[in-house]
C-alpha positions as CSV (number, residue, x, y, z in Angstrom):
1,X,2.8,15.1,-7.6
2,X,0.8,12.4,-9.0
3,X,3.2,9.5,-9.1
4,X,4.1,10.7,-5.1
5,X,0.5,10.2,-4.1
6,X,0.2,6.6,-6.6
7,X,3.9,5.5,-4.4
8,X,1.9,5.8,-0.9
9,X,-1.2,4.4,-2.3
10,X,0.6,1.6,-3.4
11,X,2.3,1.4,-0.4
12,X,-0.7,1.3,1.6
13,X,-2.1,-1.6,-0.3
14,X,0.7,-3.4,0.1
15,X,1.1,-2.8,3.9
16,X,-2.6,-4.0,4.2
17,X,-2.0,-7.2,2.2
18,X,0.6,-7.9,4.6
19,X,-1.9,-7.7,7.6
20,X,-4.4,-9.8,6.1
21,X,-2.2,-12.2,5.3
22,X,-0.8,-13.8,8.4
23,X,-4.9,-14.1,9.3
């Protein structure tokens, strides 16, 4: 399902905008 796989890639980006942020 396209919008399934668009959810985790967003998800993704977000969680690795959270580790670069505290850096």
């Amino acid at each position: 399902r396209p919008e399934l796989a668009r959810a985790c890639r967003l998800s993704m980006a977000i969680g690795m905008l959270a580790m670069l942020l505290p850096l």
